[in-house]
Structures are given as C-alpha cells and as structure tokens.
C-alpha positions in Angstrom: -80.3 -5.3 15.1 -77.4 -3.1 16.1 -77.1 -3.5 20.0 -74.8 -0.4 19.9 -75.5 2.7 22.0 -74.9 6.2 20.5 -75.2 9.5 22.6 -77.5 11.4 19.3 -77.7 14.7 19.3 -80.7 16.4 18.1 -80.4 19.7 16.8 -84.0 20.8 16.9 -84.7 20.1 20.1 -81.2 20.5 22.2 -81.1 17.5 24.3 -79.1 14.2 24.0 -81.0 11.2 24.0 -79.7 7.5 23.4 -80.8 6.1 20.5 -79.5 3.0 18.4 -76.8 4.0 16.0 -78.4 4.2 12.4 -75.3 2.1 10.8 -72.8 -0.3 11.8 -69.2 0.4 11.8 -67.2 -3.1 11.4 -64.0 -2.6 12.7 -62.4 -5.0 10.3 -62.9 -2.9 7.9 -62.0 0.1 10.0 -58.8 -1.4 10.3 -57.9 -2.7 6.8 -58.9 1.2 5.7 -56.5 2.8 8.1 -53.7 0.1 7.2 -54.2 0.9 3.3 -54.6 4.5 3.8 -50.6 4.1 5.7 -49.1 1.9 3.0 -50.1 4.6 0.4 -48.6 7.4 2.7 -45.5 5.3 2.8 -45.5 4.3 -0.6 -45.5 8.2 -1.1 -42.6 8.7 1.2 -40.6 6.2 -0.2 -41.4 7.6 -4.0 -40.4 11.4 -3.1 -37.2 9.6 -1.0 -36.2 8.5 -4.5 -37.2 10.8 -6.3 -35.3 13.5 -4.4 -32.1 10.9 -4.8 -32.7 10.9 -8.6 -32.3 14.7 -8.8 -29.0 15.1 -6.7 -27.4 12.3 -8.2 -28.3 14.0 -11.4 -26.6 17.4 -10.3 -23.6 15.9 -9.1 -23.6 14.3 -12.8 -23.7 17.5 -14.5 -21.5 18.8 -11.9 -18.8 15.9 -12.6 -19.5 16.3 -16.5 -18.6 19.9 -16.2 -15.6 19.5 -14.2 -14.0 16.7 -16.9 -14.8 19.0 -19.5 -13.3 21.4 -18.1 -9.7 19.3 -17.7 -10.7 18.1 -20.9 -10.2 21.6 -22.3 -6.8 21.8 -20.4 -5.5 18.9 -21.0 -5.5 19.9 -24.6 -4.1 23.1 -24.4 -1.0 21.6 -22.5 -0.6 19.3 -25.0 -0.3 22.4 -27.9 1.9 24.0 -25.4 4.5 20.7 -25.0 4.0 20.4 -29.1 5.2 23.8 -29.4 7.8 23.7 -26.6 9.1 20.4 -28.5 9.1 21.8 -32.4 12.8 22.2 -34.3 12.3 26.0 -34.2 11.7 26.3 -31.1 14.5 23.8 -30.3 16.6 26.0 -32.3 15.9 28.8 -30.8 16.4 28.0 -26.9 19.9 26.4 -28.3 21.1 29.6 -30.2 20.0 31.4 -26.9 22.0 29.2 -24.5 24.8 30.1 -26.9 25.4 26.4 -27.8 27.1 25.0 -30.7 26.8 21.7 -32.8 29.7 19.1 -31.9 31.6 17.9 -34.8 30.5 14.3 -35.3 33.9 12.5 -36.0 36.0 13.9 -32.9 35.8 13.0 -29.3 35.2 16.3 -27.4 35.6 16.8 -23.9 32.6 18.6 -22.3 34.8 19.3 -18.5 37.9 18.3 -16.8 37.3 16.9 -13.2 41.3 16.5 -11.5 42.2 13.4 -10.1 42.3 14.8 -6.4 41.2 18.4 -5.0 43.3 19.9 -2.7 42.1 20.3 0.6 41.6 23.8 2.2 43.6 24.4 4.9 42.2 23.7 8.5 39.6 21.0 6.9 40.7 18.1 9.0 39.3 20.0 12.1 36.0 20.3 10.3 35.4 16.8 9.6 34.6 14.2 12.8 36.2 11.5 13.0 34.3 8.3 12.6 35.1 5.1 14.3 36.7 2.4 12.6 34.3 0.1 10.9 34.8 -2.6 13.0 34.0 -1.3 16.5 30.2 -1.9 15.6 27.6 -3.9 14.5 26.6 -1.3 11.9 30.2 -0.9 10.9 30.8 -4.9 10.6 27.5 -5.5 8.6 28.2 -2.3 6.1 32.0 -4.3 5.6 30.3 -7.2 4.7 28.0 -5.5 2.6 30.9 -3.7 0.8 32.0 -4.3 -2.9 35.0 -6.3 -2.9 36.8 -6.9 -6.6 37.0 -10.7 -6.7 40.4 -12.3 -6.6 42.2 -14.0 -9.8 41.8 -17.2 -8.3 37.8 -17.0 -7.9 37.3 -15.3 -11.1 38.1 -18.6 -12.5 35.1 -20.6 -11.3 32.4 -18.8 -12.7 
C-alpha cells in the first residue's frame, strides 16, 4: 500500500485530516511528462523561429525582384536612348549643327597649325622658380637615369 501522507481536505465537514493518498504519483513518469511537454514547447519555438525566417527572406525576395525589375526597365530604355543617339540621322544632324563639313577623301587637310616655338610674355622668367640642376639630388640623378636617351650609331648596331 501507498505509505504516502496527504493533508485531505474534506469539504463536508471543514477539517483536515491525514489520510493515505488515493493514487500514486511515480515521479519517473512525472519527470519524462514534464521533459516531453518542454521538447514540444521547443520544438514549437524552433518551428515559428523558422517560420518567421521563411517569411522575411521571402520579402526581401520580392523586394530584390522588384528592384532588378525595375533597372531592368531602365536599362532598356538607355539602351533605345544610345540607339537613337547613335542613328545616321541623328548623326547627321548634330554634324550639320556643329557646322561641320565632309573632308575630301584624296587630299591631306590640315585640321590646326601649332608654331614651332611660342613666344614668351614679357616678365615670365620671374614667374617660373628655378629648379635645381638635376644632379644635386637623389631624385634628380635617378629621374636622369630614367630619362630617354636616343641610342648611339654604334649601339644601334648590336641589336
């Protein structure tokens, strides 16, 4: 028999008197209850975790999808716009507005004259510093070095 003591409560007559409790609780199965009862909770948690996951990944989807269309749509009305920028007419027509003319195709023309030297406003040597000749420094010595020299007639020979 159960050797468990249970304070019973007796509702007809109002007193508390200690009687053998009517059923047995086995803790075992106390315990494996409780432990079930908390894996379920968690495997809840875990399902909503995912769940929840699922559903902003699938915004940010539709969000992303929205956005390429979007460029998609761009893209392809730049591309009309550089076809139409690009077409002989409208070639033609940016020419005839500069004022530009076809070049005959058997003569050489010249498009601008640069003169061998410029003169030199007056008072311009006072405006330019004077550097120091290249060989005073390091920087100086290495940039000689690193200069472009025309090679002489007798090493042209060798290679």
């Amino acid at each position: 028999m159960n050797q468990q003591r249970v304070l019973y409560f007796d509702v007809r007559s109002r007193h508390a008197a200690i009687r053998p409790a009517t059923t047995r609780v086995n803790t075992r199965v106390l315990g494996l209850t409780v432990t079930f009862l908390l894996l379920i909770g968690l495997g809840a948690l875990l399902y909503l975790s995912q769940a929840s996951t699922a559903a902003q990944l699938r915004y940010h989807l539709a969000e992303t999808e929205r956005v390429q269309s979007s460029l998609q749509e761009e893209i392809t009305a730049l591309r009309c716009e550089i076809a139409a920028a690009e077409s002989i007419t409208s070639l033609e027509e940016r020419v005839a507005a500069l004022g530009l003319v076809d070049a005959p195709p058997d003569e050489a023309v010249m498009v601008c004259q640069i003169p061998a030297a410029l003169p030199r406003p007056v008072g311009a040597e006072d405006a330019v510093p004077r550097q120091a000749p290249a060989g005073d420094s390091l920087l100086g010595r290495l940039l000689s070095l690193l200069a472009f020299r025309p090679r002489s007639p007798a090493h042209a020979s060798l290679y």
